[in-house]
C-alpha positions as CSV (number, residue, x, y, z in Angstrom):
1,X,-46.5,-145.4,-2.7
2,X,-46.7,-141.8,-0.8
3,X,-49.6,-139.9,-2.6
4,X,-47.1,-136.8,-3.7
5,X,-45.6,-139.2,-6.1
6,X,-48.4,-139.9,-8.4
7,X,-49.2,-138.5,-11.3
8,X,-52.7,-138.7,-14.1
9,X,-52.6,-136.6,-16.9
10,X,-55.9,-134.8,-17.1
11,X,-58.4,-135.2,-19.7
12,X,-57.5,-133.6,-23.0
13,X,-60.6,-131.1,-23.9
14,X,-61.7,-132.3,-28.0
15,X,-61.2,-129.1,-30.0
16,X,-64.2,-128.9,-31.6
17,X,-63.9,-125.6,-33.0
18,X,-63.4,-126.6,-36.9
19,X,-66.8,-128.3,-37.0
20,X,-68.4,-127.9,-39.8
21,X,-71.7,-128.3,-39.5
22,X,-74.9,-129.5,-36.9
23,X,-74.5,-133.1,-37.4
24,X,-70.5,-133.0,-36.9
25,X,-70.6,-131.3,-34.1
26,X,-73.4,-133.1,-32.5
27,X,-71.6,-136.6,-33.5
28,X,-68.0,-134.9,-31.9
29,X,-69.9,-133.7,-28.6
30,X,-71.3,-137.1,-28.4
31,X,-68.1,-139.2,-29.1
32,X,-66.0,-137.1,-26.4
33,X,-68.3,-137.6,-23.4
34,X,-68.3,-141.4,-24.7
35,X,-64.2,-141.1,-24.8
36,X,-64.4,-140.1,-20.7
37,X,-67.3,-141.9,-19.6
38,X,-66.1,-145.6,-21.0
39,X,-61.9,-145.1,-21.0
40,X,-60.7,-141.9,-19.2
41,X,-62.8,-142.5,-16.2
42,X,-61.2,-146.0,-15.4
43,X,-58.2,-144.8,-15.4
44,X,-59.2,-141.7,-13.1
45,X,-60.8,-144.6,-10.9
46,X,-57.3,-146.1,-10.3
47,X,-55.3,-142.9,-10.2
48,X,-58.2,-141.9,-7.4
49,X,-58.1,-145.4,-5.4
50,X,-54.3,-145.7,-5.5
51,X,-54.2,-142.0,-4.1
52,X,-56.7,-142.4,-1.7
53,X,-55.2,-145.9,-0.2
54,X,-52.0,-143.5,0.0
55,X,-53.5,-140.7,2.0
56,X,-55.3,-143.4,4.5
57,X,-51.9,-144.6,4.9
58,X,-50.5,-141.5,6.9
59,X,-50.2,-142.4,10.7
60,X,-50.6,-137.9,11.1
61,X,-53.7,-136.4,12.1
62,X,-53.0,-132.8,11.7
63,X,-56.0,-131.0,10.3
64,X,-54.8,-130.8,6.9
65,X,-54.3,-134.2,7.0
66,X,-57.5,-135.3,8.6
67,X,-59.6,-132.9,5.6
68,X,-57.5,-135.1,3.1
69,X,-58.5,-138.5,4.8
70,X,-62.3,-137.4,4.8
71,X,-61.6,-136.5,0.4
72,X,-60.0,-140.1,0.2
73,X,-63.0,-142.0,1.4
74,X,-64.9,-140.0,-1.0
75,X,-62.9,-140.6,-4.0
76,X,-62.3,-144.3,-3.5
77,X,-65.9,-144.5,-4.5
78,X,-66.3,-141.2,-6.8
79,X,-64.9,-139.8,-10.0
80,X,-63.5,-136.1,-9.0
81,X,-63.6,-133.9,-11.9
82,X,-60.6,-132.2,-11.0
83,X,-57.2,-133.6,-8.9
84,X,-57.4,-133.9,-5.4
85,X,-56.6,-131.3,-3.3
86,X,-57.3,-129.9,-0.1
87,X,-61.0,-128.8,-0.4
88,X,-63.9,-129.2,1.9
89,X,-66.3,-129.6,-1.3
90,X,-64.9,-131.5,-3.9
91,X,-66.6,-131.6,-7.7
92,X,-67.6,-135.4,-7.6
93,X,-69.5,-137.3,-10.3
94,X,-73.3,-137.2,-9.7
95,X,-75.3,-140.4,-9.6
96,X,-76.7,-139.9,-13.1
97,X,-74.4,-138.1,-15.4
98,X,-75.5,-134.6,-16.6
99,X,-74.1,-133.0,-19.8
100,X,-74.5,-129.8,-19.4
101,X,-73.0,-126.5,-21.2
102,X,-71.2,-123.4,-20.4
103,X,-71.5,-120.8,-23.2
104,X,-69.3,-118.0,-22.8
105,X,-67.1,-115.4,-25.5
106,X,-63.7,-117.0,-27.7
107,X,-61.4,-114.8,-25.6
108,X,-63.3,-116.5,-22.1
109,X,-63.3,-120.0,-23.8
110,X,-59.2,-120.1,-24.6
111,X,-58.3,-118.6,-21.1
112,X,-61.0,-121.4,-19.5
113,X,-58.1,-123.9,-21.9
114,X,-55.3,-122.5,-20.6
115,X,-55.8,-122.7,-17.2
116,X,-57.9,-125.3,-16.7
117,X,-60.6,-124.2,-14.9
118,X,-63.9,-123.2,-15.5
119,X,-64.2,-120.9,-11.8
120,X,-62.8,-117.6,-11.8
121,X,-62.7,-116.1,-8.2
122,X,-65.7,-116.1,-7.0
123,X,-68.1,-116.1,-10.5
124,X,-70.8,-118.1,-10.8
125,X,-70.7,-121.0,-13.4
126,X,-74.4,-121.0,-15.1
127,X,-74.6,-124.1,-17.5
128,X,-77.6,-125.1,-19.5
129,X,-78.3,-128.5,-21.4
130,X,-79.3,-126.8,-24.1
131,X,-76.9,-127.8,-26.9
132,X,-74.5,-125.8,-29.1
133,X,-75.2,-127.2,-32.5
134,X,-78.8,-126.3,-32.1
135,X,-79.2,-123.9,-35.3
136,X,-82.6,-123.7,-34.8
137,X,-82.1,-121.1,-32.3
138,X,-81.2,-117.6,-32.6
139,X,-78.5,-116.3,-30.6
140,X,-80.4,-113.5,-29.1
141,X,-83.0,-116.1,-27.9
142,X,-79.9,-117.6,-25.8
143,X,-78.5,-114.2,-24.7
144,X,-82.2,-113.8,-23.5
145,X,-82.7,-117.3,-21.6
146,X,-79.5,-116.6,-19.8
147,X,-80.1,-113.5,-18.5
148,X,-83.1,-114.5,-17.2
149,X,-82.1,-117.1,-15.9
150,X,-78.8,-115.6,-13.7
151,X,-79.4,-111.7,-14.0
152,X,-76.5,-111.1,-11.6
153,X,-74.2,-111.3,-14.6
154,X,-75.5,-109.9,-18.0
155,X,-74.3,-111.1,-21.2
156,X,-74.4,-109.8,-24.6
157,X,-73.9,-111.9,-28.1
158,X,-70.6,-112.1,-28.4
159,X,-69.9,-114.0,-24.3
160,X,-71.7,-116.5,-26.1
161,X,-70.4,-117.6,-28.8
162,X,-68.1,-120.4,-27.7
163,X,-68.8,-123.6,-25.6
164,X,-67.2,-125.9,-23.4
165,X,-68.9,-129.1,-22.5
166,X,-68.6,-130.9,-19.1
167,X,-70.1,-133.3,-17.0
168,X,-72.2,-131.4,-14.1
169,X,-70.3,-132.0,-10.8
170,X,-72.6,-132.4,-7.2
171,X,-72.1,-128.6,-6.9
172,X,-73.9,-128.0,-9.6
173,X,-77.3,-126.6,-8.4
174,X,-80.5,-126.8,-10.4
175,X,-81.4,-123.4,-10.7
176,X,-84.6,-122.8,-12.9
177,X,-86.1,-124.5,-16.6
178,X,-87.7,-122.2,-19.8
179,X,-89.4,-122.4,-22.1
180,X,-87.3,-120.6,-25.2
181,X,-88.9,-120.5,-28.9
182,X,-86.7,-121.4,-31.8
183,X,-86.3,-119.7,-35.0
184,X,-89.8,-121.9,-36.9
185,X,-91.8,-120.6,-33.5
186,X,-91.8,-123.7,-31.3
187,X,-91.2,-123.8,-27.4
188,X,-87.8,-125.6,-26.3
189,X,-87.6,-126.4,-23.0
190,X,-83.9,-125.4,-21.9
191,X,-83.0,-126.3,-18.4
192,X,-80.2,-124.5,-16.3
193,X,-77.7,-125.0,-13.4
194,X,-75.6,-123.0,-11.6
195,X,-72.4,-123.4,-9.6
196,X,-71.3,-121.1,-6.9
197,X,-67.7,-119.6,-7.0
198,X,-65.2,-121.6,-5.1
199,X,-62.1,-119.9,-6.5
200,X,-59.8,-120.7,-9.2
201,X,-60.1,-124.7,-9.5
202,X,-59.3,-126.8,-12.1
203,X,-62.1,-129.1,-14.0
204,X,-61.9,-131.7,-16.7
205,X,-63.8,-130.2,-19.7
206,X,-64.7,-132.5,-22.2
207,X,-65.1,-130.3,-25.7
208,X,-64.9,-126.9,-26.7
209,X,-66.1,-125.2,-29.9
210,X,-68.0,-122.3,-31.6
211,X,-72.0,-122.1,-31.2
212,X,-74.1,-122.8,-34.3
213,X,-76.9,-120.6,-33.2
214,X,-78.6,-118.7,-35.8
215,X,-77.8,-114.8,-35.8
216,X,-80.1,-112.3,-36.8
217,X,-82.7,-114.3,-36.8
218,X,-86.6,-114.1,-37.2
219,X,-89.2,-116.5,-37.3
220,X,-89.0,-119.0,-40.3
221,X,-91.6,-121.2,-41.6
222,X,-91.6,-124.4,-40.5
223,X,-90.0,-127.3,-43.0
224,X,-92.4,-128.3,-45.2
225,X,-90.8,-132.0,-45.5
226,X,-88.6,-133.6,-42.4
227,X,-85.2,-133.3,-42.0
228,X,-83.4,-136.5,-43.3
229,X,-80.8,-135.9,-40.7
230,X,-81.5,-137.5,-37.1
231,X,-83.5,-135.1,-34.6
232,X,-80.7,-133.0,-32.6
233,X,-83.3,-132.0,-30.6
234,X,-82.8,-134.6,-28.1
235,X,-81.0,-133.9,-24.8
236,X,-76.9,-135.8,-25.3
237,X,-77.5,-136.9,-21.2
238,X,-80.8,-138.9,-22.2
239,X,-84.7,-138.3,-21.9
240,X,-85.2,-140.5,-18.7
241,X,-83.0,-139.4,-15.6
242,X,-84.5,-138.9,-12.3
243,X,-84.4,-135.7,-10.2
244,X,-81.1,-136.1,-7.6
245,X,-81.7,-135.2,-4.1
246,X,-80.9,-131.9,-3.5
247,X,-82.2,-130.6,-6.6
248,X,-83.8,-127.4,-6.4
249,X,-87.1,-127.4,-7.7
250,X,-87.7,-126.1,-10.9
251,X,-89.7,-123.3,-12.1
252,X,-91.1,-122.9,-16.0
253,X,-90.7,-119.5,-17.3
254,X,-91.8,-118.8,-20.9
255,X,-89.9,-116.1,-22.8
256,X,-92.1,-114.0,-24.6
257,X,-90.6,-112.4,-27.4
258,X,-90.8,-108.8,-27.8
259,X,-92.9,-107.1,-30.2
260,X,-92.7,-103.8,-32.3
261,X,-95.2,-101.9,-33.7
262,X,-95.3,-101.8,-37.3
């Protein structure tokens, strides 16, 4: 079958945005990378390999066509986060998947929805595994980490209060890790990537939603009894995965909060 007459429907993003609360939202985020990772991704695999056999097919080798042979050999063997096209660097799955985070305002979020893509132009992407249903830390703490972390693009409360989740693609760069301290005074470390513009393309995101960090927030005293819900503290992508090659190596900045004279 010529490759022009296929056809996938992407991956439906899980609208995550009537959450109710830290658990629900942790248990929603966790359940829609489960949805791609065990069923959607087979049937990417297929959609990829049937594609790919089609491309490999074609007695041309014009240039386009020659760029399209060298994509099929990579996604015979690779999930592609977004439909094939005619790109010299696609977004393919990396050896260990990442969860990772892109925070950004509700006006940013729905336009990310609509047009299924999470690069504008030539704008960075900065993701962070640090999750969104992590009420133990203030907003401002976030908007802080961030611009530390990617200071060619500040941001102010409100470009991050929604999310959308998504699995780190191979052009996702690590970038740097902090050390930010949540509302009871505790370091978190926070880790962050960043993906260099490429021009509108589009990218399966898993979940969107609103941010449950805490606003207006100063330090609390610590809980004098543990939490009988589970600890949310835990990274969704798992405490054990290796460095990949290629990974930038990281530096540890601590974010000192700022102090006023009383």
């Amino acid at each position: 079958m010529p490759p022009r007459l296929l056809f996938l429907q992407r991956f439906q993003p899980r609208d995550l945005t009537k959450a109710w609360n830290q658990l629900n939202l942790f248990n929603e985020i966790q359940f829609a990378f489960l949805i791609y990772s065990q069923v959607y991704s087979k049937t990417l695999m297929d959609f990829q390999k049937r594609w790919a056999q089609g491309v490999l097919d074609l007695e041309e080798n014009r240039p386009p066509v020659v760029i399209l042979k060298q994509l099929a050999h990579l996604l015979k063997n690779k999930v592609c986060y977004h439909p094939p096209m005619l790109v010299d660097q696609p977004d393919l799955a990396r050896e260990n998947d990442r969860h990772v985070f892109v925070y950004l305002s509700r006006e940013k979020m729905q336009k990310v929805l609509e047009e299924k893509s999470i690069t504008f132009g030539l704008e960075a992407v900065l993701a962070t595994t640090m999750q969104p249903y992590r009420s133990d830390l203030a907003l401002q703490e976030m908007v802080r980490a961030h611009n530390i972390a990617w200071p060619h693009r500040r941001v102010e409360e409100p470009d991050l209060e929604g999310f959308i989740a998504i699995f780190a693609s191979t052009l996702f760069i690590h970038l740097l890790e902090l050390k930010v301290t949540n509302v009871y005074g505790r370091e978190v470390a926070c880790t962050f990537f960043v993906r260099q513009g490429t021009g509108n393309r589009s990218y399966d995101v898993i979940a969107c939603g609103i941010t449950q960090f805490t606003k207006n927030a100063g330090v609390m005293p610590r809980p004098a009894v543990p939490s009988p819900e589970p600890d949310l503290t835990l990274r969704l992508s798992g405490p054990n995965q290796k460095r990949e090659e290629g990974d930038m190596k990281p530096a540890i900045v601590n974010l000192k909060k700022e102090t006023s004279a009383t």
